[in-house]
N, C-alpha and C positions, 0 to 999 in steps of 0.2 A: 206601792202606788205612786202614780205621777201627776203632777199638775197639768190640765187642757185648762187651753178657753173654750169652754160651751156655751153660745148662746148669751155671745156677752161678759160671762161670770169667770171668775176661774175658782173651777172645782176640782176636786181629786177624780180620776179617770179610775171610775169601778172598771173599767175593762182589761186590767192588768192581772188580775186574776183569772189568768187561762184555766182551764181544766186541766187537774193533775191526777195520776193515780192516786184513787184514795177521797179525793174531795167531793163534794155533794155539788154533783152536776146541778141540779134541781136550782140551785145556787150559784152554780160559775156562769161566766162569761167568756166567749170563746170567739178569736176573727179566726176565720179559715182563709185561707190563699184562693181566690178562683181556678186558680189553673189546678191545683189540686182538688176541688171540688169537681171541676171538668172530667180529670181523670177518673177519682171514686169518690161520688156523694156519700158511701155508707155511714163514713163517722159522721158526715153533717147531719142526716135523718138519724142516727144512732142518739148524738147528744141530745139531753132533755133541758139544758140551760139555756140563758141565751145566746141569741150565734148573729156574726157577723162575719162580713166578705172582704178579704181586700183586694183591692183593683190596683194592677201595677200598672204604668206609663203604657205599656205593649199590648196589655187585654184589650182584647174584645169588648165593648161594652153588651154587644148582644148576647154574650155568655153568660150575665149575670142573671138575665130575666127568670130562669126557673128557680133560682132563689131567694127572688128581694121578697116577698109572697110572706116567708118567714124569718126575713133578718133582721134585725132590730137599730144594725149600723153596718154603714160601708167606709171604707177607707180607701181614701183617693191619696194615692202617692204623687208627691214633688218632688223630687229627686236632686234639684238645684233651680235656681230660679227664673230661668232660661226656657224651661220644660214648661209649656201651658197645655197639655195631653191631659191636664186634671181639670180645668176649667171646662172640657168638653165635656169629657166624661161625667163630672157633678152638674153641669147645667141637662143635660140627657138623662141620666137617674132623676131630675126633678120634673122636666117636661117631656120627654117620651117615656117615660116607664112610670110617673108619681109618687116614686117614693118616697112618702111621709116620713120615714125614719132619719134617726141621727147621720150624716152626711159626715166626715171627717177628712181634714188634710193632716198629712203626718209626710214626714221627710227632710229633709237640708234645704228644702226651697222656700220653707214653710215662714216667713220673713214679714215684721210686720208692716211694709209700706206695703206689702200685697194682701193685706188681709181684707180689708174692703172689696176687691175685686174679687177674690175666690168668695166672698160674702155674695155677691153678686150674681155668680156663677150657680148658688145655692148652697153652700159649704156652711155650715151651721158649728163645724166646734172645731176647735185648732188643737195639734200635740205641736209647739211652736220649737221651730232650728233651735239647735245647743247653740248659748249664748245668748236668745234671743228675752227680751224683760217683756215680763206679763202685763205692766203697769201702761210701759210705752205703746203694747201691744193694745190693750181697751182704749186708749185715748185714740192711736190712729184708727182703728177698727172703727168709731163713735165719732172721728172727726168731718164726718161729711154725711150732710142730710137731704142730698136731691143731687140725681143721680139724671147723667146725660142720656146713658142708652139705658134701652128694658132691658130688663133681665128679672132673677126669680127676685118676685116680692119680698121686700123684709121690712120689718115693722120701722125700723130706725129710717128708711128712706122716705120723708112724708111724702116728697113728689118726685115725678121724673119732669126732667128738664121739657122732654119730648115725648110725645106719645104716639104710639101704630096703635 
């Protein structure tokens, strides 16, 4: 198991226990690839634990719709920090499609002077770049409380500068 930030905290990431032969699905936690779900849903309908999706920089977001219904977390890839293809796609999972679920950035881009804005975007738990400190990581995430543009509500922003 690995360190995220969730939601503020840093917790151990129950999601690192994929399903293996032998283990109590009932009990695991499993991200499937979209594009592999595209090609054959069986093992996603098949497993009885919980399942999540990952979205790479290239997906579709419209491809995830027949499965957010049952996923419990999505994972939005950053690839390096350059890349904002995840700030679409998680701000779109949260207002065109509403998903309530855990929201995740994971990848090399994953940097804490961005963590506010992917917050922003709707991104609710971090698997943060190798190298990068969890400490430094909450204090920039927590260091600003009113926020210039809308974007998805989060409890830590008391206002927005502007409002539509």
């Amino acid at each position: 198991m690995r360190k995220i930030l969730r939601r503020r905290e840093v917790v151990m990431d129950d999601w690192e226990g994929a399903a293996t032969s032998g283990a109590n699905e009932a009990n695991a936690s499993r991200i499937f690839p979209l594009s592999e779900l595209i090609e054959n849903a069986n093992p996603w309908h098949a497993f009885s634990g919980r399942v999540g999706v990952a979205l790479k920089p290239a997906d579709k977001i419209e491809g995830i719709a027949p499965f957010l219904a049952r996923a419990c977390l999505v994972t939005v890839e950053f690839p390096g920090p350059g890349d904002g293809r995840g700030y679409t796609q998680a701000h779109l999972l949260r207002e065109r499609y509403k998903f309530a679920g855990e929201v995740r950035a994971v990848g090399a881009g994953v940097k804490q002077d961005l963590l506010f804005f992917m917050a922003r975007s709707g991104i609710d738990s971090f698997d943060l770049a190798a190298g990068e400190n969890f400490d430094s990581a909450q204090r920039a995430l927590n260091k600003y409380d009113v926020a210039y543009q809308p974007g998805v509500p989060l409890s830590s922003v008391r206002r927005q500068r502007f409002f539509v």
